[in-house]
N, C-alpha and C positions, 0 to 999 in steps of 0.2 A: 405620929400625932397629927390630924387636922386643928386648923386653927382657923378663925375666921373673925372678923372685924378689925380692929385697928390691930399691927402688925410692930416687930418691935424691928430695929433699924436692920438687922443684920435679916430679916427675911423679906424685904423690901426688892430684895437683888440676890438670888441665890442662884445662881447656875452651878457656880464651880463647886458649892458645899452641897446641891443635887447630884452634881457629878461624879466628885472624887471623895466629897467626903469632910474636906477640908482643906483649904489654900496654900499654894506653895507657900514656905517656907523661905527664908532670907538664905543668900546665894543657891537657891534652886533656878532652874529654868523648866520652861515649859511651850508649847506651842499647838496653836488650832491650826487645823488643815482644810481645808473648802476651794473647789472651786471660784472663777469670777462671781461673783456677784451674788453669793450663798449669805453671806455676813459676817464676815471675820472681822470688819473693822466693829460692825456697830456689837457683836461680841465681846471684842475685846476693852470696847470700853464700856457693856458690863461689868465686866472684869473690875474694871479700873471703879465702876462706881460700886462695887459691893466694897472692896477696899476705905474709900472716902467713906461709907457711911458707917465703920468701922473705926472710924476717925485717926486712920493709916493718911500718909501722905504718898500724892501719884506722880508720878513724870513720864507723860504720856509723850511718846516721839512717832513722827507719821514721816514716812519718805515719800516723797513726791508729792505730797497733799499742802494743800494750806492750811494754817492753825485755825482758818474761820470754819472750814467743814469740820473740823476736829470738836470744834466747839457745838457745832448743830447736833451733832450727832448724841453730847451730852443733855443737852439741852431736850433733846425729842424722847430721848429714852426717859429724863425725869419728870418730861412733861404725861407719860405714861404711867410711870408709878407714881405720880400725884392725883389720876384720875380716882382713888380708892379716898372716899373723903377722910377715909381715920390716917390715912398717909401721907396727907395734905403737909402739915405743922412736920413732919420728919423732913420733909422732899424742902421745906422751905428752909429749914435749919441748913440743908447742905449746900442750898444757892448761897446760902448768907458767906459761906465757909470756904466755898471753891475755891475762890481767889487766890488762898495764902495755902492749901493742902492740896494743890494739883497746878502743875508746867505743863504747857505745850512745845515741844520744839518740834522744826520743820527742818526739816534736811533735804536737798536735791537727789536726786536718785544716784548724780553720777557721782558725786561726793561725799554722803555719807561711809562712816566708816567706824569700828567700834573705838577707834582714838579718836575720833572726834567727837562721837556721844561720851566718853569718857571725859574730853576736856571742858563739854558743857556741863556735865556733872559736877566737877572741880567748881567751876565759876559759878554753878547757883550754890553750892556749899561757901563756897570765899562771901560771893556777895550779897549771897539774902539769908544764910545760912539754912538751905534748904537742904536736907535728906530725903531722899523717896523710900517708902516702907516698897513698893511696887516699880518698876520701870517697862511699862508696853511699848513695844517697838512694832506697826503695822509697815508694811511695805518693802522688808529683803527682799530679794530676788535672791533666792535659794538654789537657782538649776545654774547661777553665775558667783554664789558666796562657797569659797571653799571652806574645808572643815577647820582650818586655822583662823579665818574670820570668826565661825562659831562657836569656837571654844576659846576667842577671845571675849564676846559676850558672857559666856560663864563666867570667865575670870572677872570679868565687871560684877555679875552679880556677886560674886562670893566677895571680893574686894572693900565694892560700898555695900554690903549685906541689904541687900534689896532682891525679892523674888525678881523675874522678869517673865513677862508673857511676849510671845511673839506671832505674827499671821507668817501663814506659809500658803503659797496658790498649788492647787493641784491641776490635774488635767485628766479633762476625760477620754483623750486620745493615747494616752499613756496608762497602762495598768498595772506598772510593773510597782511589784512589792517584794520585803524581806520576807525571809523566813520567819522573823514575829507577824508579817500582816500587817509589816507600815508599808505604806503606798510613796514614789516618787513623790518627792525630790530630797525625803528625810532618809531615804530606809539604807542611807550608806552612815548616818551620823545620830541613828535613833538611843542611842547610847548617853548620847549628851545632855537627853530629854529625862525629869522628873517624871512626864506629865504630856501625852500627846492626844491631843481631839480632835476627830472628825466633825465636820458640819457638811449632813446630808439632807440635801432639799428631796420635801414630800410633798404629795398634792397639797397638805394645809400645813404642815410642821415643817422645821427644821428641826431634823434630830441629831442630836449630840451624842458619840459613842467613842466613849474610850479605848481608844489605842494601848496604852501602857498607861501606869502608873507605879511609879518606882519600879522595881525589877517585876511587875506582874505585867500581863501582854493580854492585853482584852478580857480584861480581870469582870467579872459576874457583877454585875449594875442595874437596878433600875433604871428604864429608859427613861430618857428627858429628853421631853422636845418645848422648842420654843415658835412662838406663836410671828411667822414671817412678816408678817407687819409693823408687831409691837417689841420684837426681841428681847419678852419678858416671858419665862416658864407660860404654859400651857394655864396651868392650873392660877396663875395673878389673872389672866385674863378674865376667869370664869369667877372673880371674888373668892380665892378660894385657893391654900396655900395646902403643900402636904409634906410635913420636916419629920 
């Protein structure tokens, strides 16, 4: 179905319901794959705002960043879907809202660790009584987290029944892949994934191509590419949405 002028909240931000179809699920995980500087962070907090405008709550975690880039990055991409005037009054409703339905935390690289995102968890439960419907985690270092690190993350999502999204760095001097067709640094632990995405830079797009999705391996999709400037579908850019 095309649609076009003012938009209702949930297609203001659809990658992942472009992509798969529909959003993981509470204790699923999931994880985007991209080389440096493709856009797995400003992706994944897509991610995080199709959630919010869903009116799900986020707990967005960045390793090695600071909470104030964390913040720009929200900030740029809803200053982009405010550009549509009929999505103005939506995009403002969620500034209003941030505050109290999305965390930042920040973790050092050498110190984070899934019991310490757990015991941040516990504390914003104890003292703001905060739940995350979502938990994005940008920043493991994957070719140094063994497989017992990440299926302690699982055990977090299933635990506080929150999906979780994660970034993973690829490399383009490395090409080695599983027999499903995951690329290093996942394809020894692609099992533990719902849900894995490529982010592949083109002369004008970043295209998004499913890896797996539940037990299916480069399962038959619609392409979807996003517009490497605005990190919002193709088709937002051109006024002009296709659900």
């Amino acid at each position: 179905m095309n649609t076009e002028g003012p938009t209702s909240p949930e297609a203001l931000a659809v990658m992942i319901r472009k992509s798969l179809g529909s959003p993981l699920q509470s204790g699923e995980m999931g994880v985007l794959m991209a080389r440096t500087g493709v856009g797995k962070t400003a992706c994944l907090t897509h991610i995080a705002i199709e959630h919010l405008f869903q009116g799900r709550k986020v707990l967005h975690a960045c390793i090695g960043e600071l909470p104030e880039k964390i913040k720009i990055w929200y900030e740029e991409l809803m200053n982009h879907m405010a550009e549509r005037p009929g999505d103005r009054e939506r995009v403002l409703e969620l500034r209003r809202s941030i505050g109290t339905s999305r965390f930042i935390m920040s973790f050092m690289r050498q110190t984070f660790s899934p019991q310490k995102l757990d015991e941040g968890l516990a504390n914003l439960e104890a003292q703001v009584q905060f739940r995350p419907d979502l938990i994005v985690v940008d920043g493991i270092d994957f070719e140094r987290a063994s497989r017992d690190h990440v299926e302690a993350l699982q055990r977090i999502a299933e635990d506080r029944r929150a999906a979780i999204w994660l970034s993973c760095r690829t490399h383009r001097h490395i090409d080695r892949a599983n027999h499903n067709g995951i690329p290093y640094p996942c394809d020894q632990i692609d099992n533990l994934f719902q849900a894995i995405l490529l982010l592949e830079p083109e002369p004008e797009n970043i295209r998004i191509t499913v890896l797996k999705h539940y037990d299916r391996y480069r399962p038959e999709a619609a392409p979807v590419s996003l517009d490497p400037h605005t990190f919002l579908l193709k088709e937002q850019k051109r006024g002009r949405l296709t659900a």
